[in-house]
Backbone as ProteinMPNN parsed JSONL, in Angstrom:
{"seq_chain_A": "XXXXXXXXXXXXXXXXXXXXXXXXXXXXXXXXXXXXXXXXXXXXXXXXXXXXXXX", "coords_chain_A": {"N_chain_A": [[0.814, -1.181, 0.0], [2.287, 0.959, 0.649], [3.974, 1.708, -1.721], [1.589, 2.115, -3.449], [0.284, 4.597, -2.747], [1.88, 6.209, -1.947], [2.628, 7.314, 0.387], [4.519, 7.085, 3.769], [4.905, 4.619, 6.218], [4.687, 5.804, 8.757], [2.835, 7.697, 8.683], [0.95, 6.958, 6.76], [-0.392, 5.247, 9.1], [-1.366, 7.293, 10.969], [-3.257, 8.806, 9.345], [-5.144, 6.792, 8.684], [-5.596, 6.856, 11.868], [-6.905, 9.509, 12.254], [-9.037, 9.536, 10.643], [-8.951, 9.947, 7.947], [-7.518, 8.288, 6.21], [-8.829, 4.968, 4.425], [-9.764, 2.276, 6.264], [-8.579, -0.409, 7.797], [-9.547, -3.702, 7.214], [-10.142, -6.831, 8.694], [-8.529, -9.953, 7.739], [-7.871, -12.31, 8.228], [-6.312, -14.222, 11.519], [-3.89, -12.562, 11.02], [-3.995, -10.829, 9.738], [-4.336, -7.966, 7.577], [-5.83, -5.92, 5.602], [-7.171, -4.283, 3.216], [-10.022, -2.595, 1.555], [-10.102, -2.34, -1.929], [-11.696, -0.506, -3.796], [-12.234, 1.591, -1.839], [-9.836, 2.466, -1.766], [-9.565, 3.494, -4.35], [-11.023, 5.282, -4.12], [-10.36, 6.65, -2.204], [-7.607, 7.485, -3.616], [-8.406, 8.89, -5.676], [-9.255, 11.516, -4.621], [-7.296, 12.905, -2.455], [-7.363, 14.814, -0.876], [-9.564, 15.527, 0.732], [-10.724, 13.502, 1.696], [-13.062, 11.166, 3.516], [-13.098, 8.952, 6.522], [-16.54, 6.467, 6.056], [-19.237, 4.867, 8.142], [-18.528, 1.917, 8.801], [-19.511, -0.598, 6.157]], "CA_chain_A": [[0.0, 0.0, 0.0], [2.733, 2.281, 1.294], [4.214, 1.932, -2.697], [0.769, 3.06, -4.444], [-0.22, 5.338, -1.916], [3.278, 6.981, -1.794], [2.845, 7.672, 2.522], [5.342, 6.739, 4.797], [4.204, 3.854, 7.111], [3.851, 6.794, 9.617], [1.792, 9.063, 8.298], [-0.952, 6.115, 6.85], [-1.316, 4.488, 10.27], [-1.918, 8.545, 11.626], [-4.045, 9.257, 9.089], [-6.145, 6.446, 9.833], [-6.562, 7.377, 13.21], [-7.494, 10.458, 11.94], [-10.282, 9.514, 9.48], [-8.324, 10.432, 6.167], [-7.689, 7.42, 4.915], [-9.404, 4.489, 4.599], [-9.246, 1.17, 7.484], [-8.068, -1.829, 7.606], [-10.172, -4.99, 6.819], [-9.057, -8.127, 9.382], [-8.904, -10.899, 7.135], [-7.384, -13.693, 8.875], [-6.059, -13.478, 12.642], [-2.721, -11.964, 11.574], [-3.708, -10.383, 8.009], [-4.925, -7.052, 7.441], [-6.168, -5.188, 4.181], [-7.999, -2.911, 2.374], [-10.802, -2.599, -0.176], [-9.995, -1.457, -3.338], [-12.873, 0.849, -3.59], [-11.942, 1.998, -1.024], [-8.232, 3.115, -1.804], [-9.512, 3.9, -5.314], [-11.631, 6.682, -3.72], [-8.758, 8.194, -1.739], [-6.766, 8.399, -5.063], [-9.06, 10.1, -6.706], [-9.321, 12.839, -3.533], [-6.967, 12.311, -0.808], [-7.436, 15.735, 0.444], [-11.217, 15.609, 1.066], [-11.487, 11.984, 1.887], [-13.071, 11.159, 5.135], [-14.152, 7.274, 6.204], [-17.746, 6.251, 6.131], [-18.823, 4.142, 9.213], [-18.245, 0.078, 7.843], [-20.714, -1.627, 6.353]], "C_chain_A": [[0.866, 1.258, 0.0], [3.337, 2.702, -0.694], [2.882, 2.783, -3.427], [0.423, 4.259, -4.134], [1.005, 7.138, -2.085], [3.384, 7.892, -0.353], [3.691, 7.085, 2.728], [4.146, 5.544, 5.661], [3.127, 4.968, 8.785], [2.553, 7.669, 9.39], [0.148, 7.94, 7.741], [-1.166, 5.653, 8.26], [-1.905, 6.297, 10.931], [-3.044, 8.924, 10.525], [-5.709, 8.436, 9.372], [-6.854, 6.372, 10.721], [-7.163, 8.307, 12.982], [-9.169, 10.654, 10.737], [-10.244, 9.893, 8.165], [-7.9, 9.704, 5.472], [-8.679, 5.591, 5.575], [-9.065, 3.067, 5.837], [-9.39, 0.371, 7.235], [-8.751, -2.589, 7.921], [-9.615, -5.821, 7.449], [-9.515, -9.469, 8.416], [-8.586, -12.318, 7.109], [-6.391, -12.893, 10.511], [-4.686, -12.524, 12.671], [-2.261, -11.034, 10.374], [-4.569, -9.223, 8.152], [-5.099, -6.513, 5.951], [-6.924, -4.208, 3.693], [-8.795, -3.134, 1.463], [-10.243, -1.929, -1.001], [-10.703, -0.775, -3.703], [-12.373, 1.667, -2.621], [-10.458, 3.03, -0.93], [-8.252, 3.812, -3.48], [-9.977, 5.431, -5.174], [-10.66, 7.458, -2.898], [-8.197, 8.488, -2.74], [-7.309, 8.99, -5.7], [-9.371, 11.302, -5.934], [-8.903, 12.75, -2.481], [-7.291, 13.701, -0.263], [-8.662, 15.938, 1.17], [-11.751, 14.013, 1.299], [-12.086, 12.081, 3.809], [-13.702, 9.523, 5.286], [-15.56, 7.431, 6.581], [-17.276, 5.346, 7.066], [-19.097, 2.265, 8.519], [-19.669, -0.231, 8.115], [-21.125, -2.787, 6.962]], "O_chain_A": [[0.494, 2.343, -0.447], [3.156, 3.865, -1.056], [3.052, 3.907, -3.899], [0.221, 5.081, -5.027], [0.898, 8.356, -2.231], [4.071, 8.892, -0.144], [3.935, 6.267, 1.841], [2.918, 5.633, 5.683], [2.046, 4.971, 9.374], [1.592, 8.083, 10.038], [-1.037, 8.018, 8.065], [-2.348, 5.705, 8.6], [-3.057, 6.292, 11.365], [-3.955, 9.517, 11.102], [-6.77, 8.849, 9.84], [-8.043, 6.068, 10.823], [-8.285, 8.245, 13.485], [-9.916, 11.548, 10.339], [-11.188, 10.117, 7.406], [-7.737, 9.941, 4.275], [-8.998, 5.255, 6.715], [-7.895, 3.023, 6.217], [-10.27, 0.048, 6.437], [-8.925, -2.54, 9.139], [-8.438, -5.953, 7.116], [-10.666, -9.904, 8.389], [-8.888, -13.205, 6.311], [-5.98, -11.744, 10.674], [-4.292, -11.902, 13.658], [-1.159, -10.617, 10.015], [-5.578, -9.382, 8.839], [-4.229, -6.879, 5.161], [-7.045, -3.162, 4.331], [-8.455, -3.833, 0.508], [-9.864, -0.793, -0.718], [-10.015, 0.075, -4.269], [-12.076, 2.767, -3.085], [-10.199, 4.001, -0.219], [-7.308, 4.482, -3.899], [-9.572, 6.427, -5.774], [-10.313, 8.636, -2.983], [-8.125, 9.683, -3.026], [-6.733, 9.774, -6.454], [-9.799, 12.234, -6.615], [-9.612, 12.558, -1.493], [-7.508, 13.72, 0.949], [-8.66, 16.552, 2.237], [-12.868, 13.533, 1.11], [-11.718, 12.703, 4.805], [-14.487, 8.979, 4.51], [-15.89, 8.357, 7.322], [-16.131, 4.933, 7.248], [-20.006, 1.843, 7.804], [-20.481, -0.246, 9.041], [-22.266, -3.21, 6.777]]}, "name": "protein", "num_of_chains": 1, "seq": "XXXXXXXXXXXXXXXXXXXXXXXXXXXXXXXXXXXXXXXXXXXXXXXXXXXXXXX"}
């Protein structure tokens, strides 16, 4: 992520907390991820992104 994204590890886990980018999906007990919708819509507006609450 940190390659497409082009963040620092720091700055995505803070923005996270912050509600600016999108959160991490648990997808096995030691695997985390992301939708792709989800990361498609930050690239198309990271400065105005904010998360919706999970479906």
């Amino acid at each position: 992520m940190l390659d497409r994204t082009g963040l620092t590890r720091s700055t995505l886990y803070r923005k996270i907390h912050e509600g600016t980018f999108p959160r991490q999906i648990r997808i096995a007990a030691r695997c985390s991820g992301w939708r792709e919708r989800d990361i498609v819509e930050w690239l198309g507006n990271p400065i105005f992104y904010e998360q919706r609450d999970l479906e």
